[in-house]
Each structure stands twice: as structure tokens, then as C-alpha cells.
DSSP file (Angstrom, degrees, kcal/mol; ACC not computed):
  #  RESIDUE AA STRUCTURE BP1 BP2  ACC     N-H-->O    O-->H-N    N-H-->O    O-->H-N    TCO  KAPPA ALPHA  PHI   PSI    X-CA   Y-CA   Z-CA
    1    1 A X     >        0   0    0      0, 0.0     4,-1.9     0, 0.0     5,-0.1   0.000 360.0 360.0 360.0 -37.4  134.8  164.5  147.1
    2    2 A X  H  >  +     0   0    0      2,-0.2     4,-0.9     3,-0.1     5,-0.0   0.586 360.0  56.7 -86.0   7.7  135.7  164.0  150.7
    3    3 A X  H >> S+     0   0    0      3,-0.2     4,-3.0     2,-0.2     3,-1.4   0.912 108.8  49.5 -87.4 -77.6  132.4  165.7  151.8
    4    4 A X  H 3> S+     0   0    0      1,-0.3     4,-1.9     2,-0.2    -2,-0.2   0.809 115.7  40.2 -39.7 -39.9  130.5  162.9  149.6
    5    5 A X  H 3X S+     0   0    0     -4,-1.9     4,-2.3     2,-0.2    -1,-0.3   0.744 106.6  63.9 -87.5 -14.4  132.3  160.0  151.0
    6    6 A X  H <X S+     0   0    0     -3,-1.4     4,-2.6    -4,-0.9    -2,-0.2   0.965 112.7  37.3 -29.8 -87.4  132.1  161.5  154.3
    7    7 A X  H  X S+     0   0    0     -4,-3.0     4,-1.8     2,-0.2    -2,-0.2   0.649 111.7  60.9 -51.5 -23.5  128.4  161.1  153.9
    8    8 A X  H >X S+     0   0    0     -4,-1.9     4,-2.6    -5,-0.2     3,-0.8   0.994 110.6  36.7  -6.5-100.5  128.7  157.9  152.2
    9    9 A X  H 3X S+     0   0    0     -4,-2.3     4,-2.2     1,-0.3     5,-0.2   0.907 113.8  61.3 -52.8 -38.4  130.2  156.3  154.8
   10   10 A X  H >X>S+     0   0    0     -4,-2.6     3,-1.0     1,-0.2     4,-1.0   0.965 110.5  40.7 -27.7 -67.5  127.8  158.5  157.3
   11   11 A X  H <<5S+     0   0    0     -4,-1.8     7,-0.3    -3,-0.8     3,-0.3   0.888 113.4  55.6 -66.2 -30.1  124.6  156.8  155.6
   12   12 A X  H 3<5S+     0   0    0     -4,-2.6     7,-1.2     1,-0.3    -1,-0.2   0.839 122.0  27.7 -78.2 -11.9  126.4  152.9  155.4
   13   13 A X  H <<5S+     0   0    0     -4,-2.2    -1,-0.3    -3,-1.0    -2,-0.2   0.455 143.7   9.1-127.2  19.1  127.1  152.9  159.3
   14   14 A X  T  <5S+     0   0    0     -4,-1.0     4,-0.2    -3,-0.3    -3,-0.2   0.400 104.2 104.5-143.2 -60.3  124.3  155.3  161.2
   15   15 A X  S > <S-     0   0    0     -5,-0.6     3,-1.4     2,-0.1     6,-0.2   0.769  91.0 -91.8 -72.0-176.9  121.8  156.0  158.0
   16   16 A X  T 3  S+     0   0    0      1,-0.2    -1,-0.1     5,-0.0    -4,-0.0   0.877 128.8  47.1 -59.2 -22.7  118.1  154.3  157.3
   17   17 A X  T 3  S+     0   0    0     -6,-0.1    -1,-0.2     5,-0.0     5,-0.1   0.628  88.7 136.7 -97.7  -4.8  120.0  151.5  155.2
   18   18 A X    <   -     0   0    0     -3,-1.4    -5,-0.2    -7,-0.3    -6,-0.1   0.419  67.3-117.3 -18.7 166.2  122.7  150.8  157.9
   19   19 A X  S  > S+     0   0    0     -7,-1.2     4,-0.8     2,-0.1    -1,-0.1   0.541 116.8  57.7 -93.0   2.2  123.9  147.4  159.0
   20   20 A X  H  > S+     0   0    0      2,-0.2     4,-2.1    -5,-0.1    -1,-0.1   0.682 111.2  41.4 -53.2 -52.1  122.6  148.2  162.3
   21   21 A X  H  4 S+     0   0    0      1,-0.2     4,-0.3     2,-0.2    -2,-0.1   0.828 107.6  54.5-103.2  -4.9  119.4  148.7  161.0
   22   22 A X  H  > S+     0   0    0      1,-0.2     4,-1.7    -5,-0.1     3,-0.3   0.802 110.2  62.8 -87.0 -17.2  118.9  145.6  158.2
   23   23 A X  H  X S+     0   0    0     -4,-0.8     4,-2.0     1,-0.2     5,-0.2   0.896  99.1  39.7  -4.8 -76.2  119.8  144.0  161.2
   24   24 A X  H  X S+     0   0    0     -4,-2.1     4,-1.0     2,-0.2    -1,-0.2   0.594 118.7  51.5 -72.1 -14.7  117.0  144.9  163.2
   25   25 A X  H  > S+     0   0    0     -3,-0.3     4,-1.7    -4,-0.3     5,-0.4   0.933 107.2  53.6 -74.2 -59.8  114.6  144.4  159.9
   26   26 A X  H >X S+     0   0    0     -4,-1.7     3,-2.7     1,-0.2     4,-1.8   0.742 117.6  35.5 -25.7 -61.9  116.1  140.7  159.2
   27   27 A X  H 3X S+     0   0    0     -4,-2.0     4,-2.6     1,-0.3    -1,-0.2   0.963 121.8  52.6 -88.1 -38.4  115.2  139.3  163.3
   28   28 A X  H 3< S+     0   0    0     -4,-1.0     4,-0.4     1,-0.2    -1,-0.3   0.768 109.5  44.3 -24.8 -45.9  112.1  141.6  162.8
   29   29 A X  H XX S+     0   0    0     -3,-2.7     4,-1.3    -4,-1.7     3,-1.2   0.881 114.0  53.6 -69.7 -59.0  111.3  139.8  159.7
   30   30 A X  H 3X S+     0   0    0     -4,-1.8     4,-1.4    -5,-0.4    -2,-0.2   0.790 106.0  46.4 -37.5 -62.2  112.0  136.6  161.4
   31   31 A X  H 3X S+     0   0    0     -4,-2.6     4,-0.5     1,-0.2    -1,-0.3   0.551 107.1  59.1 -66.2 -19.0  109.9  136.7  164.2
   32   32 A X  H <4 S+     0   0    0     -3,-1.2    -2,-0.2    -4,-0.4    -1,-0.2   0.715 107.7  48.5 -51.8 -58.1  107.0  138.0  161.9
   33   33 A X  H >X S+     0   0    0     -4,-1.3     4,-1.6     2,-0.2     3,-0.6   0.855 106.3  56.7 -91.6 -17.6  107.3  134.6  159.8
   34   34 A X  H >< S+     0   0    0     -4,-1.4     2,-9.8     1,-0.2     3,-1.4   0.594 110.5  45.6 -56.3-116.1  107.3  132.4  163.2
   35   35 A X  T 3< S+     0   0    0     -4,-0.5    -1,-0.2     1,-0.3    -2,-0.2   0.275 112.6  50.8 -10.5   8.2  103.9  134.1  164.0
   36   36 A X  T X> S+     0   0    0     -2,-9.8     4,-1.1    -3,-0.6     3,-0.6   0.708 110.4  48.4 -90.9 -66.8  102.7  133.5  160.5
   37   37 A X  H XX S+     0   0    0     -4,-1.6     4,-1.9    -3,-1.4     3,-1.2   0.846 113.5  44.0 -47.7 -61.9  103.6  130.2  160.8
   38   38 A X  H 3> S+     0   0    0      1,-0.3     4,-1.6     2,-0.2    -1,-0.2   0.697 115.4  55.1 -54.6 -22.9  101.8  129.7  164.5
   39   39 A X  H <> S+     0   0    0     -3,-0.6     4,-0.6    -5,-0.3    -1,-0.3   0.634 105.5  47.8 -99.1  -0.9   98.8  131.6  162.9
   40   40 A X  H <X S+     0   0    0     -3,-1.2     4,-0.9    -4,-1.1    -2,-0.2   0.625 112.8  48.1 -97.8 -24.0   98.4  129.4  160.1
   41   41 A X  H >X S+     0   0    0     -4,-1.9     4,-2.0    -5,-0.2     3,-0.6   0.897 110.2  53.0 -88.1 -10.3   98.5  126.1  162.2
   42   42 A X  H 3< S+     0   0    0     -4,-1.6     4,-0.3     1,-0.2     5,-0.3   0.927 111.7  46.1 -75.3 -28.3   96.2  127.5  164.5
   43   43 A X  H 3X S+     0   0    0     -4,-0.6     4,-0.8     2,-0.2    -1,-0.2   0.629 106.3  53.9 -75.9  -1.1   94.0  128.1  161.5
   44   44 A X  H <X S+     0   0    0     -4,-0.9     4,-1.5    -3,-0.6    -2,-0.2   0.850 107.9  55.4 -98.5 -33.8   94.4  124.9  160.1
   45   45 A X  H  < S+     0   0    0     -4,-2.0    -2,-0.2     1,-0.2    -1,-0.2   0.259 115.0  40.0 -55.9   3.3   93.2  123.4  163.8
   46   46 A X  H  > S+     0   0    0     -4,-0.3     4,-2.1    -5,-0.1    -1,-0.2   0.612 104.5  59.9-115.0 -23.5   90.2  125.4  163.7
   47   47 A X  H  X S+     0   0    0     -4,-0.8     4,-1.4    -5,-0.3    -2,-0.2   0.900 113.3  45.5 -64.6 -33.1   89.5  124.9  160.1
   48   48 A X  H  X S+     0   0    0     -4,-1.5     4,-4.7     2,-0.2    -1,-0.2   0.904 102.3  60.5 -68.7 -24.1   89.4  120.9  161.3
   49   49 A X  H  > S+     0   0    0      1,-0.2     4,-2.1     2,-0.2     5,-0.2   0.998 108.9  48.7 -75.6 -47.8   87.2  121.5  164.4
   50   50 A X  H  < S+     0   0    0     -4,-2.1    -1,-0.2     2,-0.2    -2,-0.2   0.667 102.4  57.3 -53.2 -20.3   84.5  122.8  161.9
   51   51 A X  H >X S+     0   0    0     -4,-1.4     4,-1.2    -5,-0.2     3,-1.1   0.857 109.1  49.3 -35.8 -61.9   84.8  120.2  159.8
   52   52 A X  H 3X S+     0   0    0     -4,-4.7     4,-1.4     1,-0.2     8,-0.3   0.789 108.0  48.9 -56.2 -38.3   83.9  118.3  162.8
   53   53 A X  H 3< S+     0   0    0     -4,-2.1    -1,-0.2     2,-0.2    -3,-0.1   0.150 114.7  44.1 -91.5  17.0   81.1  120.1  163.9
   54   54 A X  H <4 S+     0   0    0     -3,-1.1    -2,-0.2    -5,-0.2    -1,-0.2   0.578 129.0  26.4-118.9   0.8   79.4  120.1  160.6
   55   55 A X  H  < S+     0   0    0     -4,-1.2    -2,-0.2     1,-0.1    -3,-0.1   0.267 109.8  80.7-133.5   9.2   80.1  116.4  159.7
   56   56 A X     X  +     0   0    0     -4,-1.4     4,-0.9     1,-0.2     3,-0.5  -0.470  37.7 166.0 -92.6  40.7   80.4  115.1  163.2
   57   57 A X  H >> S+     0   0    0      1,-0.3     4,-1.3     2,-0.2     3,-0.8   0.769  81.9  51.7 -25.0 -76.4   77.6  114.2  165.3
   58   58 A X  H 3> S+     0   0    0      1,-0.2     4,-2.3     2,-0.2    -1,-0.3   0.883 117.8  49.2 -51.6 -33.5   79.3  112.1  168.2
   59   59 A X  H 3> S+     0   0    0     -3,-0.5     4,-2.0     1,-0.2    -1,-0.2   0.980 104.6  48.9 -87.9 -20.4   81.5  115.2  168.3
   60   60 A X  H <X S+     0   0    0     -4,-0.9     4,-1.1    -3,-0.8    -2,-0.2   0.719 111.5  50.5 -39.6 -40.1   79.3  117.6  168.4
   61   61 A X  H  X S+     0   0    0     -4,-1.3     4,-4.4     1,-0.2    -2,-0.2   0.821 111.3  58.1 -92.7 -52.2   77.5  115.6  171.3
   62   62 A X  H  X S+     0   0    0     -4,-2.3     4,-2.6    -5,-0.2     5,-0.3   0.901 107.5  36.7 -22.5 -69.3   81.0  115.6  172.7
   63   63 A X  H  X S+     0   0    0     -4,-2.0     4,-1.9     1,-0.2    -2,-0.2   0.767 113.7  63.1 -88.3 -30.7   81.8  119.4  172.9
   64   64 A X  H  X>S+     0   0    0     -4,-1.1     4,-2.6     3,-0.2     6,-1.2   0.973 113.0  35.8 -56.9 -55.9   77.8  119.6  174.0
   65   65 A X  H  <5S+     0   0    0     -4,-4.4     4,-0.5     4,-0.2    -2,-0.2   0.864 122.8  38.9 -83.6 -24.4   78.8  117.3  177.3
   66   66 A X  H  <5S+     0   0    0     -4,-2.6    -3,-0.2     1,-0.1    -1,-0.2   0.965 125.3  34.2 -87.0 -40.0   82.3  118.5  178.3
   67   67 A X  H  <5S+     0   0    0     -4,-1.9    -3,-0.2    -5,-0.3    -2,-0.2   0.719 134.9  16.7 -94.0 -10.3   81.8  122.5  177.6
   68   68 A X  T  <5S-     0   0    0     -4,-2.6    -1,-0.2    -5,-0.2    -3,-0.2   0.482  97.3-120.5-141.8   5.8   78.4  123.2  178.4
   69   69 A X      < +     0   0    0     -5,-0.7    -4,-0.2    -4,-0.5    -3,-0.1   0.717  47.5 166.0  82.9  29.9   77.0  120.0  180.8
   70   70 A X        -     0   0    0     -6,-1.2     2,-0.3    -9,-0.1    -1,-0.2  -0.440  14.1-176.4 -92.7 169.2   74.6  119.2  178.8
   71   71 A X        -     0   0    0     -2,-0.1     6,-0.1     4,-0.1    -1,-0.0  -0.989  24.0-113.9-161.0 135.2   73.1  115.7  179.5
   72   72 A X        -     0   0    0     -2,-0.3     0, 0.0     1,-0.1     0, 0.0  -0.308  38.0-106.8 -72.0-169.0   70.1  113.4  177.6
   73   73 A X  S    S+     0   0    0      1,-0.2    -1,-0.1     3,-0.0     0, 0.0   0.857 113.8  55.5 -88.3 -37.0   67.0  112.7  179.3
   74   74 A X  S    S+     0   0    0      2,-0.0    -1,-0.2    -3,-0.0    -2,-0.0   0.871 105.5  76.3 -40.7 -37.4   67.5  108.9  180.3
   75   75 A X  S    S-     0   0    0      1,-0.0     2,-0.4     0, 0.0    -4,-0.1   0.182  70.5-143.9 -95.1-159.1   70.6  110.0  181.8
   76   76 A X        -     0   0    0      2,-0.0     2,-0.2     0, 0.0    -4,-0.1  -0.920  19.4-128.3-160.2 142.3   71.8  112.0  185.3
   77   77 A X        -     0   0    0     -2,-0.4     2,-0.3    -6,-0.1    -6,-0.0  -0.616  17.4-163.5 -91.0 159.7   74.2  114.2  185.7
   78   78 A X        -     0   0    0     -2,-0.2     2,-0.6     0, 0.0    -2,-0.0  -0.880  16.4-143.4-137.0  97.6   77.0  113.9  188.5
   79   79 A X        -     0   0    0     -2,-0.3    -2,-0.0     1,-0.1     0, 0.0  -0.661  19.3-177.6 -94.0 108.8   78.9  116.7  189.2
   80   80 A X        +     0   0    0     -2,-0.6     2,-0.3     2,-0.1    -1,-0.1  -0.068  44.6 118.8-113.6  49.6   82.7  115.3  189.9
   81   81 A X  S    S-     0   0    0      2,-0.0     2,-0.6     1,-0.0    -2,-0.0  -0.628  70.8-106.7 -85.4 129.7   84.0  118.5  190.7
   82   82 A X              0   0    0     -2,-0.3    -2,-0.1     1,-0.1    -1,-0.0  -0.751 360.0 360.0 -73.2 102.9   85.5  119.1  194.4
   83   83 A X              0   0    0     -2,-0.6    -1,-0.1     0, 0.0    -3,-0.0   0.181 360.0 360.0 -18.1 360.0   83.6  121.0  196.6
């Protein structure tokens, strides 16, 4: 009997099921469901920006002139970047 509760108490304060070690699951856990959370608004910001660029002309024409310089033909470009 004292053998068994010897190991008993063994498993509740060192073993796989400690409180030492649901500890370490819980902030494990925690930190897991922030980064769920950050990876679902970032997917809900990209799920919009495709929205935009399949139903969005003027934004399209947008993302065309700030990311890749592009420019109509009436117009001139100006580069107002510092040497």
C-alpha cells in the first residue's frame, strides 16, 4: 500500500500528468489560440484584398501604380525617390 501511494504521489508531482506539466500544456495551449487568432485575421485581410482585385478596378489600377510603377500612356512617370 505504501509502495502504491509512493507512486501515486510520484506520478501527481514529477509524472506525464503533473501540475508542472498541465502547466506548461495550458500557456502552450494559450499561445497556440493567440496565433490562431492572428492567422485567421490575417486571413480574413487577404480574403478582402481578393475581393478587391476581382471586383475592383480602381484598385487594381492602384496596387498596379504603387507596387510595380506602372503608368498609362498619356501620363509620365516621376520618380520621387532620393537619390
Amino acid at each position: 500500500m505504501i509502495i502504491v501511494s509512493a507512486s501515486l504521489a510520484y506520478d501527481i508531482l514529477y509524472g506525464q500528468f503533473s501540475f508542472n506539466e498541465n502547466k506548461k500544456i495550458e500557456s502552450l495551449i494559450s499561445k497556440k489560440e493567440k496565433e490562431l487568432i492572428e492567422i485567421s485575421d490575417e486571413n480574413e485581410s487577404l480574403k478582402e484584398e481578393i475581393s478587391l482585385l476581382k471586383n475592383n478596378d480602381e484598385y487594381v489600377e492602384h496596387i498596379a501604380r504603387e507596387n510595380l510603377g506602372l503608368i498609362k500612356e498619356e501620363e509620365e512617370y516621376i520618380n520621387d525617390e532620393p537619390e
